[in-house]
DSSP file (Angstrom, degrees, kcal/mol; ACC not computed):
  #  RESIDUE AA STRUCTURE BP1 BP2  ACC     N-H-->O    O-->H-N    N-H-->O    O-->H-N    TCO  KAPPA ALPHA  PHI   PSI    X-CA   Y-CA   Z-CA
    1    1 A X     >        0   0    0      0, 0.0     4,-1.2     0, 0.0     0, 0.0   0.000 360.0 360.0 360.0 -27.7   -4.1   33.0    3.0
    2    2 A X  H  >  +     0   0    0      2,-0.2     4,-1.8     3,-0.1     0, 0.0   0.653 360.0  55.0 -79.5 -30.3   -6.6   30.3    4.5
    3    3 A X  H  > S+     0   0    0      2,-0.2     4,-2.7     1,-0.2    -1,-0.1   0.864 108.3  52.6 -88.5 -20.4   -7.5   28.7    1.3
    4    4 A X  H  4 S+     0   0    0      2,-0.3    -2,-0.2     1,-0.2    -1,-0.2   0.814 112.1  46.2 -73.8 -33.8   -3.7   28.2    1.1
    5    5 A X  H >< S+     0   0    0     -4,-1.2     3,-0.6     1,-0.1    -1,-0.2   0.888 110.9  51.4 -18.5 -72.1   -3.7   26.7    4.5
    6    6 A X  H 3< S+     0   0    0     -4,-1.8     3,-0.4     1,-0.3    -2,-0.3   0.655 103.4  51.3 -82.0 -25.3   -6.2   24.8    3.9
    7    7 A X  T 3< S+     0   0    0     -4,-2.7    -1,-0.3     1,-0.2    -2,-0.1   0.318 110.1  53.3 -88.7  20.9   -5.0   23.1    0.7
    8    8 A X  S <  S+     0   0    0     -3,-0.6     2,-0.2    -4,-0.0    -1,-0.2   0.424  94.4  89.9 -94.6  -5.4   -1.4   22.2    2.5
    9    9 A X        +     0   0    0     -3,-0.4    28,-0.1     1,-0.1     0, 0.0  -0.720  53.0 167.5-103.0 128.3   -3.8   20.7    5.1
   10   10 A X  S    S+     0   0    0     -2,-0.2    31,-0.2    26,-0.0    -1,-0.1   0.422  75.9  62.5-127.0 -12.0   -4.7   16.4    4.0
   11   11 A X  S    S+     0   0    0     29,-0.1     2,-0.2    30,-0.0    30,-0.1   0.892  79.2  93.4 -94.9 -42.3   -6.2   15.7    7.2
   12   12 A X        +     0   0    0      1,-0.1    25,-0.2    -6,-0.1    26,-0.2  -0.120  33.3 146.8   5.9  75.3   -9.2   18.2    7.0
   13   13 A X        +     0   0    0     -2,-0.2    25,-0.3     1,-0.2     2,-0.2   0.507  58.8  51.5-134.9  27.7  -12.4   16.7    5.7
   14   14 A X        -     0   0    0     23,-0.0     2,-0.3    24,-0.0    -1,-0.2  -0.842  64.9-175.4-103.8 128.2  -15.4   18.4    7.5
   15   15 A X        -     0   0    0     -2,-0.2     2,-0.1    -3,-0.1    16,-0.0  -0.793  12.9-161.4-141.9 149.5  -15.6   22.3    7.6
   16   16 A X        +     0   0    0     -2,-0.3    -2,-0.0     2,-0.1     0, 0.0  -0.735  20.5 160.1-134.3  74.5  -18.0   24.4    9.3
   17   17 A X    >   +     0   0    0     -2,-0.1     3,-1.2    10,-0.1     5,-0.2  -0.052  21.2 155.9-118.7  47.4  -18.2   28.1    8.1
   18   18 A X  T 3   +     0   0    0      1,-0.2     3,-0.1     3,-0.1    -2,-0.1  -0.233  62.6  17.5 -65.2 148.9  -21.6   29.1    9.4
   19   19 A X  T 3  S+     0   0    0      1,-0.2    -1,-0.2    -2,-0.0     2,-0.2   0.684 100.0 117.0  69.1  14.2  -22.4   32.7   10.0
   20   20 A X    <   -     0   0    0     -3,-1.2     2,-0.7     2,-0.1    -1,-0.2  -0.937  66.9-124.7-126.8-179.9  -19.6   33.9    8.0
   21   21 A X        +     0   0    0     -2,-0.2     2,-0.5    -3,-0.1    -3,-0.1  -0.725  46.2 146.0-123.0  76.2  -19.4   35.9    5.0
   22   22 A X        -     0   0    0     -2,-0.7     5,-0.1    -5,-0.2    -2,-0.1  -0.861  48.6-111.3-113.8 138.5  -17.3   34.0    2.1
   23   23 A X     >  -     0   0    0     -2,-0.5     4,-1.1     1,-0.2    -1,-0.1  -0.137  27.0-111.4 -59.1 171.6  -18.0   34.3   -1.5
   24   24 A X  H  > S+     0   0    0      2,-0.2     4,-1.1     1,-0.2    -1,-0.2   0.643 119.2  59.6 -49.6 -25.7  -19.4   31.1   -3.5
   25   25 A X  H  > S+     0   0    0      1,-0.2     4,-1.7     2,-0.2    -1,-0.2   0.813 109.0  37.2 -96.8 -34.2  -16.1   31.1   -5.3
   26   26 A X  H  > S+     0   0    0      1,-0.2     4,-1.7     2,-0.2    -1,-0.2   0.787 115.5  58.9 -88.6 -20.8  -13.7   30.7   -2.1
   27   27 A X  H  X S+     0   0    0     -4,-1.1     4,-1.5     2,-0.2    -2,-0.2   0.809  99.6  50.7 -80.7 -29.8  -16.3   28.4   -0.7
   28   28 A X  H  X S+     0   0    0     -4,-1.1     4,-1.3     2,-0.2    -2,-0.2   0.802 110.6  54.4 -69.8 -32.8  -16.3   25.9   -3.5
   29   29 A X  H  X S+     0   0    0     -4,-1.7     4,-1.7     1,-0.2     5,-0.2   0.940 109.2  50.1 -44.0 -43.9  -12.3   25.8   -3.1
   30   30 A X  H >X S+     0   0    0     -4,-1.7     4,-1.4     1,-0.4     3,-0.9   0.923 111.2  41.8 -76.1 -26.8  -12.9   25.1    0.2
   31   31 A X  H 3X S+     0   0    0     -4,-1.5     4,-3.9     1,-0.2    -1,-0.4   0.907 109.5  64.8 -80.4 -33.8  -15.3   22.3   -0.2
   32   32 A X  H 3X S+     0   0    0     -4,-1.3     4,-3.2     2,-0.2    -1,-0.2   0.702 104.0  39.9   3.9 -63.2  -13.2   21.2   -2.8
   33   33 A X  H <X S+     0   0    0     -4,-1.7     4,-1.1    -3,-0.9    -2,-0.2   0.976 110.0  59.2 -73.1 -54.4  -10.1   20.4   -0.6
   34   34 A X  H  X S+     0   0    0     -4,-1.4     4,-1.2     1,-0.3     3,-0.4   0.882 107.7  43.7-100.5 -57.9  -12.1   19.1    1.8
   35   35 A X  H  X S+     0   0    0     -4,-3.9     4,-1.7    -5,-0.2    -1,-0.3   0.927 114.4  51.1 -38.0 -63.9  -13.6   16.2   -1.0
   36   36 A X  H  X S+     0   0    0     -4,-3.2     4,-2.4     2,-0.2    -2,-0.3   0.787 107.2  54.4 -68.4 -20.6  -10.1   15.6   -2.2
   37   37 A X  H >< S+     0   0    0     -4,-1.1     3,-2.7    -3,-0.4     4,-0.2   0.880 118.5  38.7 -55.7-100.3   -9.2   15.1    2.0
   38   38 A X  H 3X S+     0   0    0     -4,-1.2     4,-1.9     1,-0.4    -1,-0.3   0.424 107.9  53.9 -77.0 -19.8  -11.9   12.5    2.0
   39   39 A X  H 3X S+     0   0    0     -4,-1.7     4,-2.4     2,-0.2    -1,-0.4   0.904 111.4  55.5 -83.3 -34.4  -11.3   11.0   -1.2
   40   40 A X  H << S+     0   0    0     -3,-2.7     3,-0.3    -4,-2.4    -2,-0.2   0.914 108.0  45.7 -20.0 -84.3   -7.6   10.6    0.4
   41   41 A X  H >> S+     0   0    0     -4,-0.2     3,-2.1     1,-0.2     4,-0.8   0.799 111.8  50.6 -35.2 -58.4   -8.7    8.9    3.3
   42   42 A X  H 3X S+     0   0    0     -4,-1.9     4,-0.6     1,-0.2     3,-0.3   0.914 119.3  38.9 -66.1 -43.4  -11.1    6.3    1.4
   43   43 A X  H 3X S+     0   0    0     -4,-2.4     4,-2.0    -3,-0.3    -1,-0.2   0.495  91.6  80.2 -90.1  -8.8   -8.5    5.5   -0.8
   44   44 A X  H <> S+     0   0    0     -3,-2.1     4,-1.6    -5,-0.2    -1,-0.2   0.987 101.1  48.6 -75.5 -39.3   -5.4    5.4    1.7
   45   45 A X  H  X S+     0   0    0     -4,-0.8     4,-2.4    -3,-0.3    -1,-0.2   0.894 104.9  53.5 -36.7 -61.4   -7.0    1.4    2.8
   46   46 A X  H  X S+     0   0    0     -4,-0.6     4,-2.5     1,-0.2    -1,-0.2   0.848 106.2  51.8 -65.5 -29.6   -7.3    0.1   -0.2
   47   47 A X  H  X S+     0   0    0     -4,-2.0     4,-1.4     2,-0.2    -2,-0.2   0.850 104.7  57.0 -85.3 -18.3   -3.6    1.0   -1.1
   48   48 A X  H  X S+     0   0    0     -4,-1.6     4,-1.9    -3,-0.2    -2,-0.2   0.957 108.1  50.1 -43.0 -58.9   -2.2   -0.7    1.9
   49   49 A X  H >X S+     0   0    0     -4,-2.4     3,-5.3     1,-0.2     4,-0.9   0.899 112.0  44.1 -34.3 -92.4   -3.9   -3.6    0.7
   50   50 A X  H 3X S+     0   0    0     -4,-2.5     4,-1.0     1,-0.3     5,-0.2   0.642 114.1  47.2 -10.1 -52.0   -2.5   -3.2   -2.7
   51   51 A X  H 3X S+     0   0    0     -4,-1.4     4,-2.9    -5,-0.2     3,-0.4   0.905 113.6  52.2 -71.6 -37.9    1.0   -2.5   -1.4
   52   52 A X  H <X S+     0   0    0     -3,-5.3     4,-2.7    -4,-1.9    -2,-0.2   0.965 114.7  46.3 -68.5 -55.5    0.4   -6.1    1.4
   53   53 A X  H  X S+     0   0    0     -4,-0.9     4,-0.6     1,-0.2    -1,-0.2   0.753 109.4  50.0 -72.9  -6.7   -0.6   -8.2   -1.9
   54   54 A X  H  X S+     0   0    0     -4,-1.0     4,-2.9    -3,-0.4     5,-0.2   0.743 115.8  43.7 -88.2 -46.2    2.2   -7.0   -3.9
   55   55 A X  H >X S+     0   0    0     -4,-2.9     4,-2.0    -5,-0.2     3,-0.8   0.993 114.0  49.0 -61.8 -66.1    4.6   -7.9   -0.9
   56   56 A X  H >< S+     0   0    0     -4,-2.7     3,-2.2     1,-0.3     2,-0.4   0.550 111.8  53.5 -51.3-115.9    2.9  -11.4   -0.1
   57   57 A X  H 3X S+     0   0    0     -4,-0.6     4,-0.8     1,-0.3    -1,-0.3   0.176 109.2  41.5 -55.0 -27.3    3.1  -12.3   -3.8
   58   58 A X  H <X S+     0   0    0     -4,-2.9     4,-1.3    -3,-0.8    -1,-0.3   0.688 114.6  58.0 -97.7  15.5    6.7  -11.7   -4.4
   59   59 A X  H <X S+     0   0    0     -3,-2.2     4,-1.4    -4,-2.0     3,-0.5   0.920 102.3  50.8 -61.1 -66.8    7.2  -13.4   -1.0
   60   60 A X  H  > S+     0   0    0     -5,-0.3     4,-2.3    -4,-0.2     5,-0.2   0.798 104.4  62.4 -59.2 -27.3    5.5  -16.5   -2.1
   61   61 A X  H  < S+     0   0    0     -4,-0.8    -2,-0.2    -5,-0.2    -1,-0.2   0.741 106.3  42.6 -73.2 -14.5    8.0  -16.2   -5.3
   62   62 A X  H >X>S+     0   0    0     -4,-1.3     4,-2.6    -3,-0.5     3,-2.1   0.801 113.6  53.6 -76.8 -68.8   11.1  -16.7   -3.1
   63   63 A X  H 3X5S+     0   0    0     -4,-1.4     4,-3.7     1,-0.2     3,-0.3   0.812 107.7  51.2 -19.4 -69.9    9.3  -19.5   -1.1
   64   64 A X  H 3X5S+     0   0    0     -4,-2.3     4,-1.1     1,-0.2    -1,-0.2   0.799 117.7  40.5 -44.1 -28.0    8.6  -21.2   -4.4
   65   65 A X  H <45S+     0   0    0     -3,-2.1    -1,-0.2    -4,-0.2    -2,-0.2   0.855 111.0  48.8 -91.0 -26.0   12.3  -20.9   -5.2
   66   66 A X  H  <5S+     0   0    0     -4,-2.6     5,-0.5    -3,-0.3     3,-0.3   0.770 111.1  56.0 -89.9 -30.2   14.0  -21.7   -2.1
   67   67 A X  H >X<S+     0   0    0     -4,-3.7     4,-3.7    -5,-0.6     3,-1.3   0.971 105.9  54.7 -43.4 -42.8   11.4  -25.0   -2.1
   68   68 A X  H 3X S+     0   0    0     -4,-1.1     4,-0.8     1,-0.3    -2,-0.2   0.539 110.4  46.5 -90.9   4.6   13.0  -25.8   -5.8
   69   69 A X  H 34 S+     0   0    0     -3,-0.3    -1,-0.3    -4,-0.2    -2,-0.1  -0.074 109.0  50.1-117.0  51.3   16.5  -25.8   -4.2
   70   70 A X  H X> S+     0   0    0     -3,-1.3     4,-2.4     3,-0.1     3,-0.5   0.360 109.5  48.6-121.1 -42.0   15.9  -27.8   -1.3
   71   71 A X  H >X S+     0   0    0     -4,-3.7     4,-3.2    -5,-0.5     3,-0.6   0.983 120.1  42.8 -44.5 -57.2   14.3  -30.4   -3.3
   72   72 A X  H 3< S+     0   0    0     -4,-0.8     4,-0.4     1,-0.2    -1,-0.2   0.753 116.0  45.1 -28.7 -32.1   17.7  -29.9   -5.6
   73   73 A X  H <> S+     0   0    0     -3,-0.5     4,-1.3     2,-0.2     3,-0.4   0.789 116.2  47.7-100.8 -24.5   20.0  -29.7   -2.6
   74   74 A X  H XX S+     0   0    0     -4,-2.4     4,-3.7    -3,-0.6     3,-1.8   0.964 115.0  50.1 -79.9 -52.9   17.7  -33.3   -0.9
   75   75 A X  H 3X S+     0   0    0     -4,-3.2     4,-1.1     1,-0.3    -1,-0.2   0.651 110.4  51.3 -65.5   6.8   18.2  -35.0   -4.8
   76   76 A X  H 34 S+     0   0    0     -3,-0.4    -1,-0.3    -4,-0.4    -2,-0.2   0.652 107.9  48.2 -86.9 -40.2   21.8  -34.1   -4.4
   77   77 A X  H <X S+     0   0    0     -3,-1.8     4,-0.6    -4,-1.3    -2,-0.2   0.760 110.2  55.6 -66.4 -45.6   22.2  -35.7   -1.1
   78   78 A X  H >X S+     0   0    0     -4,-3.7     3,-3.0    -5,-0.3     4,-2.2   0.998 100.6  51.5 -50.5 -73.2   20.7  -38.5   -2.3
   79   79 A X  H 3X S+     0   0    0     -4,-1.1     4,-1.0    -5,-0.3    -1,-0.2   0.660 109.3  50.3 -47.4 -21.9   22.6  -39.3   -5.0
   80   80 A X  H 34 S+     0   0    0      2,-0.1    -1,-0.3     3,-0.1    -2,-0.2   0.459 107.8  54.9-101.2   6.9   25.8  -39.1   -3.0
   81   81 A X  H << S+     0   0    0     -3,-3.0    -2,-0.2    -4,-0.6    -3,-0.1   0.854 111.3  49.0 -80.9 -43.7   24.0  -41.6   -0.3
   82   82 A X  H >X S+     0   0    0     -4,-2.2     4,-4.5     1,-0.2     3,-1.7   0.887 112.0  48.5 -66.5 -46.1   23.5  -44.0   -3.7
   83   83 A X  T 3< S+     0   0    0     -4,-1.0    -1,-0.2    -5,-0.3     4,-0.2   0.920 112.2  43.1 -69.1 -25.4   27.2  -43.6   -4.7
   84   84 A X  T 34 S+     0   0    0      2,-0.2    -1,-0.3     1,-0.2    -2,-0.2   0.256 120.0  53.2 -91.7   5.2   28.9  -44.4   -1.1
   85   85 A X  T <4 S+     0   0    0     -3,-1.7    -1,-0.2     2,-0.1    -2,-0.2   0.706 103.3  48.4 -90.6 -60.6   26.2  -47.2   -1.0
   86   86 A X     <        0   0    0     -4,-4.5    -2,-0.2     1,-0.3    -3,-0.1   0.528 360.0 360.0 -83.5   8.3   26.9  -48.7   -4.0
   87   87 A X              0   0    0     -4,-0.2    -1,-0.3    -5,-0.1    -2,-0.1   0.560 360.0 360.0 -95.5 360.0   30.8  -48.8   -3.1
């Protein structure tokens, strides 16, 4: 019932179970959980990142597109400045 606890548990990454009496078997779970809890944690940073450069990059692909139609929408303007000029 504890180890089942303890593997629902994500937050968990230091254990202390001096001075009781658990086999090798239940004790390796437990250290077990405890690694995949820290490996969690180390990894949970780097995937913010990941997730931040994935955002920023297709962010800078609407920027690059709404640049290429406002240059369209200024040579458009233009060209109807040229024609009411040139009448």
């Amino acid at each position: 019932m504890m180890l089942e606890s303890l593997n629902k548990n994500t937050s968990l990454i230091e254990l202390n179970f001096q001075g009781n009496r658990f086999s090798h078997s239940c004790l390796a779970k437990i250290k077990k959980i405890a690694q995949r809890n820290v490996k969690m944690v180390e990894e949970q940073e780097p995937n913010k990142l990941k997730a931040e450069i994935y955002r920023l990059r297709y962010e800078h692909t609407k920027l690059e597109q709404a640049k290429l139609q406002l240059k369209q929408q200024k040579n458009e303007i233009d060209n109807v400045k040229k024609l009411k000029a040139d009448l």
